[in-house]
C-alpha positions as CSV (number, residue, x, y, z in Angstrom):
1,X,60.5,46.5,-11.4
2,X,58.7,48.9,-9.3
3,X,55.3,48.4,-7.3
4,X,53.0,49.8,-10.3
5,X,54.4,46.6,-12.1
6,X,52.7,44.5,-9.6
7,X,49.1,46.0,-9.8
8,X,47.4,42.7,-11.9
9,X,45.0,40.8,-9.9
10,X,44.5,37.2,-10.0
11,X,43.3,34.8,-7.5
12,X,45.1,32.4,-5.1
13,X,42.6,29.0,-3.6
14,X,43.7,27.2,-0.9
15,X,42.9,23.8,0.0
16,X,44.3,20.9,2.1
17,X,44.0,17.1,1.1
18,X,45.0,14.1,3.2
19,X,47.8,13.2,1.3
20,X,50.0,13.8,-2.3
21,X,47.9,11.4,-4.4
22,X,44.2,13.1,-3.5
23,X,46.2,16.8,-3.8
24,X,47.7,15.5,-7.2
25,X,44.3,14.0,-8.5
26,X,42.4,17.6,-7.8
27,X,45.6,19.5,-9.4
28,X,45.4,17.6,-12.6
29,X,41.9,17.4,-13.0
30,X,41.6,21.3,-12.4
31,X,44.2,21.7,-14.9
32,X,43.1,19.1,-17.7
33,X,39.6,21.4,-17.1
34,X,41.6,24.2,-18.0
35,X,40.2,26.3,-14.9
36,X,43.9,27.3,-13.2
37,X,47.1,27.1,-14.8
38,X,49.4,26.0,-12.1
39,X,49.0,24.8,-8.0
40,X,52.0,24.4,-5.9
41,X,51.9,21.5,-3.2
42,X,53.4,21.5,0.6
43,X,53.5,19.5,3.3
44,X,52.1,20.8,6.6
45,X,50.7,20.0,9.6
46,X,47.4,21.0,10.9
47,X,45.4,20.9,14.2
48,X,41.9,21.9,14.4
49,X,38.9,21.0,16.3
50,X,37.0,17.7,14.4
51,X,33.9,16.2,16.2
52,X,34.3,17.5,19.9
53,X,38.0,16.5,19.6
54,X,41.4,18.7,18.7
55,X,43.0,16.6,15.9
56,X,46.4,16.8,14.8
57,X,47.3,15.5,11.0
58,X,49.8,15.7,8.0
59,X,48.7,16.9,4.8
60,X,49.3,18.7,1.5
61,X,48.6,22.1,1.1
62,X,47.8,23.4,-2.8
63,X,48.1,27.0,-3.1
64,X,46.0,27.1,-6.6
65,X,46.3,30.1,-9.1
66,X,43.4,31.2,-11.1
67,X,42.3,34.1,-12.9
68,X,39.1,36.1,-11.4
69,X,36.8,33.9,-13.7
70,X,37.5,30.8,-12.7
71,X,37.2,31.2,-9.1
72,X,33.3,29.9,-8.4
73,X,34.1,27.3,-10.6
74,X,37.8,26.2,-9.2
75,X,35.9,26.1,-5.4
76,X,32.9,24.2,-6.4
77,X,35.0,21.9,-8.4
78,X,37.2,21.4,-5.3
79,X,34.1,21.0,-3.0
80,X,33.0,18.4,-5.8
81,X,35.7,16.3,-5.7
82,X,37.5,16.7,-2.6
83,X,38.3,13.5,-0.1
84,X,37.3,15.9,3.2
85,X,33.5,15.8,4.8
86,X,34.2,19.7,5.1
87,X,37.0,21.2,2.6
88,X,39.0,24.1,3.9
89,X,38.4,26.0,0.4
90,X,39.9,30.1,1.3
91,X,40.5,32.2,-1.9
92,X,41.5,35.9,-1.9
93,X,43.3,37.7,-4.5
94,X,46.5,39.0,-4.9
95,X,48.9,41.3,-6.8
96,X,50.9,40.0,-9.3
97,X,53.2,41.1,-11.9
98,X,52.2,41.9,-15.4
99,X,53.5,39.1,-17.1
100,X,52.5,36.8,-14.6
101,X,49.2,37.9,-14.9
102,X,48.9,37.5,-18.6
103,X,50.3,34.1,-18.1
104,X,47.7,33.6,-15.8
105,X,44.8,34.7,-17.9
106,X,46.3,32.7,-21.1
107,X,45.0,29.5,-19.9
């Protein structure tokens, strides 16, 4: 494969929940909704500033995939549903190879 085959752009959202069974309910209601067709989850852990305070938690990261339609709908669905006052919601998009992009797009 050379670089030209990597020229098809879909979207990548991501989010952080407190834990797998919240990251796991968003996943699988974005999916049964049909609006991505696959998120990955990870464990991290975050600090950040939280009412005057630096915090320090574990959570799960999802790394969502989406094609460039779905992408208002996938972040207001996440700011819908999700378990935090203030949802880290970041979305950019991203090269990706043709079949992966077709996969994408198929859902």
């Amino acid at each position: 494969m050379t670089l030209s085959d990597f020229n098809q752009e879909i979207y990548v959202v991501i989010t952080n929940e407190v834990d797998k069974k919240n990251a796991s309910k968003l996943a699988n209601l974005l999916l049964r909704e049909k609006l991505i067709p696959c998120v990955t989850f990870k464990n991290i852990e975050s600090c950040f500033w939280w009412e005057g305070n630096i915090n320090q938690s574990k959570e799960v990261q999802l790394m969502i995939k989406c094609k460039k339609e779905n992408v208002n709908n996938v972040c207001n669905k996440i700011a819908e549903l999700h378990s935090y006052e203030i949802p880290e919601i970041i979305y950019f998009p991203v090269s990706a190879s043709k079949n992966y992009h077709q996969w994408v797009n198929s859902v």
